[in-house]
C-alpha positions in Angstrom: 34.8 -11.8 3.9 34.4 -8.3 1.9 34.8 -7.2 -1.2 34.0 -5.2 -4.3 32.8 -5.6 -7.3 32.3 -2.9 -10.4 28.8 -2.0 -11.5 28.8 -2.6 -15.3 26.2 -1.6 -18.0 24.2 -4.5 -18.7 23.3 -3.4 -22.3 20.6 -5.8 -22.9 18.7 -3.9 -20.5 18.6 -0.7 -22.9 15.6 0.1 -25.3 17.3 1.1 -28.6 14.1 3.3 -29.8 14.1 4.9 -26.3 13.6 8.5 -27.6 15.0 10.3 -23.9 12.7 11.7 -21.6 10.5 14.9 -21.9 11.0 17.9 -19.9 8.1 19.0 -18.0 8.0 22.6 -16.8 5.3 21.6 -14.5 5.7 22.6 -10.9 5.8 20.0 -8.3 3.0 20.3 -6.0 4.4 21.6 -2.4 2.3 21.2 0.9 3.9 23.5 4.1 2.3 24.1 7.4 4.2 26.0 10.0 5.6 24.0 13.3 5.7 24.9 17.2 9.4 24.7 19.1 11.7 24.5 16.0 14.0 21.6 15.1 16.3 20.1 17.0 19.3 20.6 14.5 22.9 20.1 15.6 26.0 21.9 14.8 29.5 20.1 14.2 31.9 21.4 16.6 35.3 22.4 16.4 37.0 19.0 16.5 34.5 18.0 13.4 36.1 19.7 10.7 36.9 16.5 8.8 34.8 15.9 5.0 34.1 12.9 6.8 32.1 14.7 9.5 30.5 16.8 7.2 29.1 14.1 5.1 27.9 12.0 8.1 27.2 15.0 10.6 27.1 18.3 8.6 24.0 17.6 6.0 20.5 16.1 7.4 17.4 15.5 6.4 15.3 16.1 9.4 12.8 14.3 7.9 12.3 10.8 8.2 9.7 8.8 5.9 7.5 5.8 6.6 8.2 3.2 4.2 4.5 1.6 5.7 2.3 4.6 5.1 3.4 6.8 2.0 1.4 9.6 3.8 3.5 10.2 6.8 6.4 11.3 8.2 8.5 12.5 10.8 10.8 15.2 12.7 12.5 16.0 16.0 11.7 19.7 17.7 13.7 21.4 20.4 12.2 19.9 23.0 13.2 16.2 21.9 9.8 14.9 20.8 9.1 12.8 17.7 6.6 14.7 15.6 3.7 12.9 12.8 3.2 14.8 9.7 0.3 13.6 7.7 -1.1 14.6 4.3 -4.8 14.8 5.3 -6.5 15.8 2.0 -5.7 16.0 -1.7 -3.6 19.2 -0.2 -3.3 19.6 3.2 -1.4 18.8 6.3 -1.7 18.7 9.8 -0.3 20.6 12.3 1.5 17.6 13.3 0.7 15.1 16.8 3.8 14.4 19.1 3.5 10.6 19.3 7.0 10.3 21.2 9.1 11.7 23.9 12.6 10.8 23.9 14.0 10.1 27.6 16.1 12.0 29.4 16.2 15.1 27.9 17.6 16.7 30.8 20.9 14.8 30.9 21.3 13.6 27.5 20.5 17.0 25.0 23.3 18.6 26.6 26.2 15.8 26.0 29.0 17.2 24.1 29.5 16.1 20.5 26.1 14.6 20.1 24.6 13.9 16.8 21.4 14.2 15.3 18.7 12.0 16.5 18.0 9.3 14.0 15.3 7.3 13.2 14.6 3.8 10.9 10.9 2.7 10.4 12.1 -1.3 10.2 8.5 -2.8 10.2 4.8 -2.0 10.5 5.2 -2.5 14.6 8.7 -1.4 15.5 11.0 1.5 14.7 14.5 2.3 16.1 15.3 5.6 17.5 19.2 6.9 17.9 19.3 10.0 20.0 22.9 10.5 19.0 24.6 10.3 22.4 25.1 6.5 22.4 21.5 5.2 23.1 19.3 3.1 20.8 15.7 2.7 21.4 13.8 -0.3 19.9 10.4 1.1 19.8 6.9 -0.6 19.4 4.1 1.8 17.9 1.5 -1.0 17.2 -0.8 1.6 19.5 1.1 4.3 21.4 5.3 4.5 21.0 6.1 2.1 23.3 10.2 1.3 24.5 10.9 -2.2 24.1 14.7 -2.5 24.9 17.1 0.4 25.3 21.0 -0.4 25.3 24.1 1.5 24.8 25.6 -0.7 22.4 28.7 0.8 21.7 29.6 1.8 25.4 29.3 4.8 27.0 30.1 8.1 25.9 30.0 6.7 21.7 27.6 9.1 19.9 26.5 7.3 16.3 23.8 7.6 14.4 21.1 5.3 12.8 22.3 4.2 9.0 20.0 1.5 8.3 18.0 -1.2 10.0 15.3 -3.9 9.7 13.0 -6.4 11.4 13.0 -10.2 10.5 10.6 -12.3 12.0 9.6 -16.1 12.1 7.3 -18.1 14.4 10.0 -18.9 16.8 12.7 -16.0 16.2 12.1 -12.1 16.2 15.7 -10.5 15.3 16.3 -6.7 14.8 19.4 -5.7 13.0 21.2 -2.4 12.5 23.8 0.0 11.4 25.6 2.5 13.2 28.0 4.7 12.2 30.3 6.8 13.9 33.8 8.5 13.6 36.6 7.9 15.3 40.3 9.4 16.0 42.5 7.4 14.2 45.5 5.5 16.0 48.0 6.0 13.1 51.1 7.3 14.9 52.1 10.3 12.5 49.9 12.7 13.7 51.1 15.5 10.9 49.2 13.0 8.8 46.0 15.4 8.0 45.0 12.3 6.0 44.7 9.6 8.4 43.2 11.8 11.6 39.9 10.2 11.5 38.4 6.6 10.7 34.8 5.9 9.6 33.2 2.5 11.6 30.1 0.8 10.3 29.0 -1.3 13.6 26.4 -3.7 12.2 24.8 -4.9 15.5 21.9 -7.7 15.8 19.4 -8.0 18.4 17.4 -11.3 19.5 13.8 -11.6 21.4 12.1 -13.7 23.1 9.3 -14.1 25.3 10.2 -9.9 25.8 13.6 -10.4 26.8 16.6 -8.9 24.3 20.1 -9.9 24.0 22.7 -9.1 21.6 23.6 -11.8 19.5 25.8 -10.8 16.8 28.5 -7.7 16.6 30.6 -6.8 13.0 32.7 -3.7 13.1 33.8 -2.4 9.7 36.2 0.6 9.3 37.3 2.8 6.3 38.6 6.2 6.0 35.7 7.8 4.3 32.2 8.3 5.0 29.6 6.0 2.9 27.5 7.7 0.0 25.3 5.0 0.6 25.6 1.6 2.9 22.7 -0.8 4.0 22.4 -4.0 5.4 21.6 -6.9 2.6 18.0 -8.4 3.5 18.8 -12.1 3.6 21.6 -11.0 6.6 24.2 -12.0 4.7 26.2 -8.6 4.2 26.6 -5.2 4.0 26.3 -2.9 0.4 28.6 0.2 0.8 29.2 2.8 -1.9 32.1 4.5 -1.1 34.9 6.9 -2.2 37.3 4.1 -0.2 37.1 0.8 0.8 36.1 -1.0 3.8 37.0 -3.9 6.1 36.2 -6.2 8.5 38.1 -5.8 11.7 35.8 -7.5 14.2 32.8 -10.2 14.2 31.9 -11.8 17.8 30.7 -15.2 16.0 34.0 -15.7 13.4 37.3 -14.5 13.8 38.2 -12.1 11.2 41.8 -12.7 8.7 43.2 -10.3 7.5 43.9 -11.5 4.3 40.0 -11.9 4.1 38.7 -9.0 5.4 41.1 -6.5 3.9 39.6 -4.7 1.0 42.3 -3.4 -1.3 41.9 -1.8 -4.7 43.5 -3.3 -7.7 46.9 -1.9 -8.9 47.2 0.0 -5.8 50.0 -0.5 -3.4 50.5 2.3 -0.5 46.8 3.6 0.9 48.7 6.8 2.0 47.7 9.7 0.0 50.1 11.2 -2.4 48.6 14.8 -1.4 46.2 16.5 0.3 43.9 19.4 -0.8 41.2 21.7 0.5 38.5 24.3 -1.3 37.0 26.9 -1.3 34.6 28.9 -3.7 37.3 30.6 -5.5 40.5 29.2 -4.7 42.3 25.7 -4.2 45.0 24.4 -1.6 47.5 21.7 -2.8 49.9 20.1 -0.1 52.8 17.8 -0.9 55.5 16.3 0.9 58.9 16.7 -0.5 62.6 16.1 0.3 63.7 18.8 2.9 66.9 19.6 0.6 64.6 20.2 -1.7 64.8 23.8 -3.7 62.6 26.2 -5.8 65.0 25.4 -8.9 64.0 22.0 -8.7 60.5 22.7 -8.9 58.4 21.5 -12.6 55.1 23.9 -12.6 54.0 24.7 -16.0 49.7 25.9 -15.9 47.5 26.5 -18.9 44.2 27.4 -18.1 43.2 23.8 -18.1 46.2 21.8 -17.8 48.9 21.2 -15.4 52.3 19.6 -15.5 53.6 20.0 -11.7 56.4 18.1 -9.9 60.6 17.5 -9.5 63.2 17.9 -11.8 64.1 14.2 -11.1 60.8 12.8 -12.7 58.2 13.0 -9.6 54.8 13.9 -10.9 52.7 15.5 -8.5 49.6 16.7 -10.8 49.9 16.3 -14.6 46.9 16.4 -16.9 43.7 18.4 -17.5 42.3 20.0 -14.7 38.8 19.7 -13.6 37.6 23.0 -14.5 39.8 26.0 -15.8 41.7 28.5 -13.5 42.9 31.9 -13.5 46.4 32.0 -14.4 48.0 35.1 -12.7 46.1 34.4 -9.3 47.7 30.9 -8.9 51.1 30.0 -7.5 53.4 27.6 -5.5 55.3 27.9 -2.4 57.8 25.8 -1.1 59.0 26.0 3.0 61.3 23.5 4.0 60.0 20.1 3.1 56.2 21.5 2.4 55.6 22.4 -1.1 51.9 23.9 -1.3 50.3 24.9 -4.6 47.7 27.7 -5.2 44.9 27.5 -8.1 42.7 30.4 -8.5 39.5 29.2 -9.5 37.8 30.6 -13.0 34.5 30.2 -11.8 33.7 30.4 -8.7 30.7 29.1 -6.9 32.1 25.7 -8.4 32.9 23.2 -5.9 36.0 20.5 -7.8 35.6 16.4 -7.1 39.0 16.6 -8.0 42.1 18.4 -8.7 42.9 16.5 -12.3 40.3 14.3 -14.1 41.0 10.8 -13.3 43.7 11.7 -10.4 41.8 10.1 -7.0 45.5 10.0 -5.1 44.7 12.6 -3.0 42.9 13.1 0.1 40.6 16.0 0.4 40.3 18.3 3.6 37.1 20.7 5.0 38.2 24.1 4.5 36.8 26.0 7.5 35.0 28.6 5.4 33.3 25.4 3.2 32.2 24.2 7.0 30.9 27.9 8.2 29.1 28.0 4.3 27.3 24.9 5.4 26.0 26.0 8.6 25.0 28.9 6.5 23.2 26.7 4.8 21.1 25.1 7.7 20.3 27.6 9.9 17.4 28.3 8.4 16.4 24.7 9.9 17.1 26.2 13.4 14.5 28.8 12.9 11.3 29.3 14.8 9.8 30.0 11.4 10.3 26.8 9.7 8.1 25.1 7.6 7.8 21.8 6.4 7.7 21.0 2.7 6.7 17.4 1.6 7.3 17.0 -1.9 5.8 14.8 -4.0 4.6 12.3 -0.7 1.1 11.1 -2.2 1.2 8.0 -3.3 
């Protein structure tokens, strides 16, 4: 069964003579040390333009930490090695020791619409490895990285990547659990529905040992139409934390049959999922879409815009936007256009460089859309990751 719940200030908790934190203009110390054959860093292709995508494809940290030693961490290079940083010294680092070649690099780097390799220290002794075309690696490192059971446990040709995972073990039972996320194309029929294109899956997959052997033992699919902020697997096994702009469900568990009534997650006071817009960004100006009658005309078109305010809709009482906008715009370079039964509104931006959560404060109905320019930006914004130059920069990573 899923559900939500609202995170609530427990005010007992709050020191009433707290007197706010001081602001050090200290400098962090920063260790780098220049690395041999790059990073292997992955570009979203055409058919990922979705926010979705970019949130779970676009942005990655190619560094991975080890919860069990504070002093290390790791990267993938070009040539599909797992690379060990260590902090040394009080201020130093090493060049870096390959401690693990992912398999077939030949055949498997070149898939199309692979992800990032991912990786998920679960334990002093094991670690899982994603290589983002559909393979997981359960790896032992108690000496060298050794591969324990390999699987493709979403089937064939199902790119994911590692979310979260961890290692419970008992004197009869060693299970490994994890979470995988990919995106899929949705089945909704209406395929003019920009909204609905693409649905997020959490596949929360559990894996039993004994004696050496492995077998999948347990498979929960979740699905949503946004990509988690955040989403982990609850220690005692019994569920999932997501933080998410929508909600999830359960639509599969190999062990008990999901209802629908059970599973389905649905916000209070809210009747049709569908989105009553959708909208797009860039750095100066914003893209409104709505859906109106096709007899509709211009003369039966509401837009009155103050620099912060908005009162937009139908003569007939249909409220599209109405109430203060986000951030001001600039009045003379936003306008509406209506073409049929597509009515698509214009705001110039008043300061650019600003990127809007939302059109009007408190207004969540619609469904935001990459704008390709936002996607090229953020490729921009990476490539220096696919340079020969890079550096590493551990901040912070003594204990």
């Amino acid at each position: 069964m899923a559900d939500t719940c609202d995170l609530k200030v427990d005010r007992s908790k709050i020191d009433s003579n707290f007197d706010g934190y001081k602001l050090s203009l200290d400098n962090f110390p920063t260790y780098s040390v220049p690395i041999d054959n790059g990073i292997d860093a992955v570009k979203l292709t055409e058919d990922q333009y979705s926010l979705q995508h970019i949130k779970a494809f676009g942005i990655h940290n190619h560094l991975t930490s080890d919860p069990w030693h504070a002093e290390s961490c790791y990267y993938v290079n070009k040539n599909w090695q797992v690379v060990k940083v260590t902090i040394t010294l009080e201020a130093a680092i090493d060049n870096g020791t390959i401690v693990f070649h992912i398999p077939n690099i030949s055949s498997q780097k070149s898939s199309p619409n692979r992800c990032h390799v991912t990786l998920c220290f679960i334990s002093t002794d094991y670690v899982l490895l994603a290589d983002g075309t559909g393979w997981l690696h359960v790896i032992e490192r108690k000496q060298n990285w050794q591969i324990r059971h390999s699987c493709q446990p979403l089937g064939e040709n199902t790119p994911f990547i590692l979310v979260d995972g961890f290692d419970t073990t008992s004197t009869d039972t060693h299970l490994v659990d994890c979470l995988l996320l990919h995106i899929t194309d949705s089945q909704s029929k209406d395929k003019d529905d920009k909204s609905s294109q693409f649905v997020t899956k959490l596949e929360w997959i559990s894996f039993s040992e004994n004696e050496g052997s492995w077998s999948l033992c347990h498979h929960r699919i979740l699905e949503g139409l946004s990509t988690p902020d955040y989403a982990c697997i609850e220690r005692s096994r019994n569920g999932i934390i997501i933080a998410s702009e929508k909600p999830f469900k359960f639509i599969f568990d190999s062990q008990n049959p999901v209802k629908e009534d059970d599973s389905a997650v649905k916000p209070e006071n809210t009747q049709d999922t569908t989105p009553a817009y959708t909208w797009s960004q860039n750095e100066e100006d914003i893209a409104v879409q709505f859906t109106v009658p096709f007899d509709t005309t211009k003369a039966d078109v509401v837009y009155k815009l103050s620099f912060n305010y908005i009162e937009f809709g139908l003569k007939d009482g249909t409220h599209f936007l109405h109430g203060d906008l986000h951030k001001g715009v600039d009045l003379e370079g936003s306008t509406w256009t209506l073409d049929g039964s597509r009515l698509e509104l214009t705001l110039s931006k008043a300061d650019s460089n600003n990127m809007w959560p939302n059109i009007v404060i408190g207004d969540h109905r619609g469904q935001m859309t990459a704008d390709p320019e936002v996607v090229d930006k953020i490729h921009e914004q990476l490539a220096h990751l696919t340079s020969d130059t890079l550096v590493i920069i551990l901040l912070a990573i003594l204990r």
